[in-house]
DRENPA-3360 file (N, C-alpha, C; in nm, 2 decimals, always signed):
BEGIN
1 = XXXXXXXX = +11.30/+9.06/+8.52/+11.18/+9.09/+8.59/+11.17/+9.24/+8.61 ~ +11.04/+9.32/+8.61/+11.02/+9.44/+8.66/+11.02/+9.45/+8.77 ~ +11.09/+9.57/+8.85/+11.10/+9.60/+8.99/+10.97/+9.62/+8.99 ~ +10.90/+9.64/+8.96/+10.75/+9.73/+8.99/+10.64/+9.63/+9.02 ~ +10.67/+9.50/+8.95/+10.58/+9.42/+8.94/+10.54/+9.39/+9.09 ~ +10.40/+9.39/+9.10/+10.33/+9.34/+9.27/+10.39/+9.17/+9.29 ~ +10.45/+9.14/+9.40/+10.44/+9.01/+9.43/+10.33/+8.97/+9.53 ~ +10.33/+9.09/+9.60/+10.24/+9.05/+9.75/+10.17/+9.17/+9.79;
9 = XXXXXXXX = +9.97/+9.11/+9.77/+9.96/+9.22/+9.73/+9.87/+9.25/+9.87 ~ +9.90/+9.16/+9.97/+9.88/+9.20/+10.15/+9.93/+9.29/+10.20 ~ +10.07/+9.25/+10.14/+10.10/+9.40/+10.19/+10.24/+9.50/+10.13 ~ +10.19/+9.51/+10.00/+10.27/+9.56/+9.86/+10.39/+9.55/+9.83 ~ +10.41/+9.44/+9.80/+10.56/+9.37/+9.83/+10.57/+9.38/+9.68 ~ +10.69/+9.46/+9.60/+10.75/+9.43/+9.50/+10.84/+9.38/+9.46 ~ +10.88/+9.28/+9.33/+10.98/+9.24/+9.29/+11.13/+9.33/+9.32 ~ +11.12/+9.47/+9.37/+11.20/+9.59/+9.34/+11.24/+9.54/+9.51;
17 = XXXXXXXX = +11.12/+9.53/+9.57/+11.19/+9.53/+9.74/+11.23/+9.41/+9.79 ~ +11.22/+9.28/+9.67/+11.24/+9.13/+9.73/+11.40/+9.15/+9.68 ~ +11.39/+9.23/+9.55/+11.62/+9.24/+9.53/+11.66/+9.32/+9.63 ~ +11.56/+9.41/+9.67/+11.65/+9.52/+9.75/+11.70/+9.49/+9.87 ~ +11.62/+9.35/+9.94/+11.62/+9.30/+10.06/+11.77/+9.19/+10.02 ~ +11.80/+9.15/+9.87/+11.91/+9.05/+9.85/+12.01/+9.17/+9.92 ~ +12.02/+9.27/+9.82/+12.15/+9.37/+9.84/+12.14/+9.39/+9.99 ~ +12.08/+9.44/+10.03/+12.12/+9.46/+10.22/+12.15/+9.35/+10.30;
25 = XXXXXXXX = +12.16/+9.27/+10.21/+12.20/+9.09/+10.31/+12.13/+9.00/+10.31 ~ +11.98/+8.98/+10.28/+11.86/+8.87/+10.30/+11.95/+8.76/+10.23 ~ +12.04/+8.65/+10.30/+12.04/+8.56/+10.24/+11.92/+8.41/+10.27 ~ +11.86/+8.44/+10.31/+11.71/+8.31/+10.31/+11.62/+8.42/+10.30 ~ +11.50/+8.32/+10.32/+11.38/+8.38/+10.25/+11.32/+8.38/+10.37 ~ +11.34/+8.32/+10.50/+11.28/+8.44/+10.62/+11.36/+8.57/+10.66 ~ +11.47/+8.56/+10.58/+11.54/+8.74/+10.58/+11.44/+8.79/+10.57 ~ +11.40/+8.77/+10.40/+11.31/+8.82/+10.32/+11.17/+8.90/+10.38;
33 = XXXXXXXX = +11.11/+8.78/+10.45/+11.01/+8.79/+10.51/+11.01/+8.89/+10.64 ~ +11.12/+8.88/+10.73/+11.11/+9.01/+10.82/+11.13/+9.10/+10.79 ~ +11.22/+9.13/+10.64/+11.27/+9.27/+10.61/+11.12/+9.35/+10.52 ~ +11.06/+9.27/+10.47/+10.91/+9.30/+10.41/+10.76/+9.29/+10.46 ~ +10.77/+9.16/+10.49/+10.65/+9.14/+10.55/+10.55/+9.00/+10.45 ~ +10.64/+9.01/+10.37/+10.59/+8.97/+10.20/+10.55/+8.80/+10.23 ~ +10.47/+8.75/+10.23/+10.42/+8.57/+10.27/+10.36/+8.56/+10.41 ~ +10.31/+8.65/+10.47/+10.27/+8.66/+10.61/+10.13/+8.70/+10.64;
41 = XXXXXXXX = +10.07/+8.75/+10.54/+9.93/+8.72/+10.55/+9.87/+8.64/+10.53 ~ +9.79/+8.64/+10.43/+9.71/+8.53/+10.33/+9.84/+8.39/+10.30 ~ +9.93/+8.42/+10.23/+10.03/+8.34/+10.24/+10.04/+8.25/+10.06 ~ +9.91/+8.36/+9.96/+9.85/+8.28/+9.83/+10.01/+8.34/+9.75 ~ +10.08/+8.43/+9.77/+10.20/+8.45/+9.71/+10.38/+8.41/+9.73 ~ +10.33/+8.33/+9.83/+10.46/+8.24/+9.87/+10.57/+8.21/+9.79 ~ +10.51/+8.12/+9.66/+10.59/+8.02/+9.62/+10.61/+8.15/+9.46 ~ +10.52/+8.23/+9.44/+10.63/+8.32/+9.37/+10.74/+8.43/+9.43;
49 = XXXXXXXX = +10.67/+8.44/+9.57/+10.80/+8.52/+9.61/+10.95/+8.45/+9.66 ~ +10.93/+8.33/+9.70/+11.01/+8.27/+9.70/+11.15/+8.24/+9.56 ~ +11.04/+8.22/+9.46/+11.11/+8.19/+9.30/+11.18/+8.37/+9.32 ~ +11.13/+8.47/+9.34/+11.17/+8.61/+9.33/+11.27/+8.63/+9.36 ~ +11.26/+8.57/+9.52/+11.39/+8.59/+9.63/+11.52/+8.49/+9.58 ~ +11.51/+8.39/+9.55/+11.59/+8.29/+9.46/+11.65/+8.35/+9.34 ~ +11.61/+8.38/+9.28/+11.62/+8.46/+9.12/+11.75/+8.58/+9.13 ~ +11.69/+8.64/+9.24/+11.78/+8.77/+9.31/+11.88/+8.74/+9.34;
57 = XXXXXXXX = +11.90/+8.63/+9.44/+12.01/+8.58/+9.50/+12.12/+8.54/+9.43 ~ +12.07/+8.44/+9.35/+12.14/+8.37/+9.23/+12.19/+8.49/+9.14 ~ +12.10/+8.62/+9.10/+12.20/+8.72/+8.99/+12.30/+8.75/+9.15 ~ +12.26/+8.81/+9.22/+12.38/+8.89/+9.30/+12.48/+8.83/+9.35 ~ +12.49/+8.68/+9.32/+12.62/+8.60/+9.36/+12.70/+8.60/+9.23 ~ +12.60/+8.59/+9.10/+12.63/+8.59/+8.96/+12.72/+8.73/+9.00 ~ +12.69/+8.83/+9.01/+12.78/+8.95/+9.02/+12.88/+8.96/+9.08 ~ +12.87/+8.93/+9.17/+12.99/+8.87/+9.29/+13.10/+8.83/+9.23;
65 = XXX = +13.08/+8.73/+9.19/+13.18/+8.62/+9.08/+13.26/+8.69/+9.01 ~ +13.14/+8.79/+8.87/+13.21/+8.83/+8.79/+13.27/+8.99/+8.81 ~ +13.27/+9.00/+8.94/+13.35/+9.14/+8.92/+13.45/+9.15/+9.00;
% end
């Protein structure tokens, strides 16, 4: 995925700040959400930010593992 890519565009949530929020600890996706703000307005980007926050999680435990 591109860090750059818009997930949330209420209030400019990137794929870049939904991993960045894994690495500093967001392990659920209301981490996610207080550490960004990202599914709290409108609420029409949810279920990709969610797949985003998931995606992240899953590589950074993948890394975990292998190092």
């Amino acid at each position: 995925m591109k860090e750059e890519k818009l997930v949330c565009a209420c209030r400019h949530v990137t794929v870049g700040d939904i991993v960045k929020t894994v690495a500093g600890g967001a392990r659920n996706f209301e981490d996610v959400q207080a550490m960004t703000g990202v599914a709290r307005s409108c609420c029409r980007c949810r279920g990709y930010a969610e797949n985003v926050f998931r995606a992240a999680l899953e590589e950074s435990q993948h890394q975990t593992k292998t190092s």
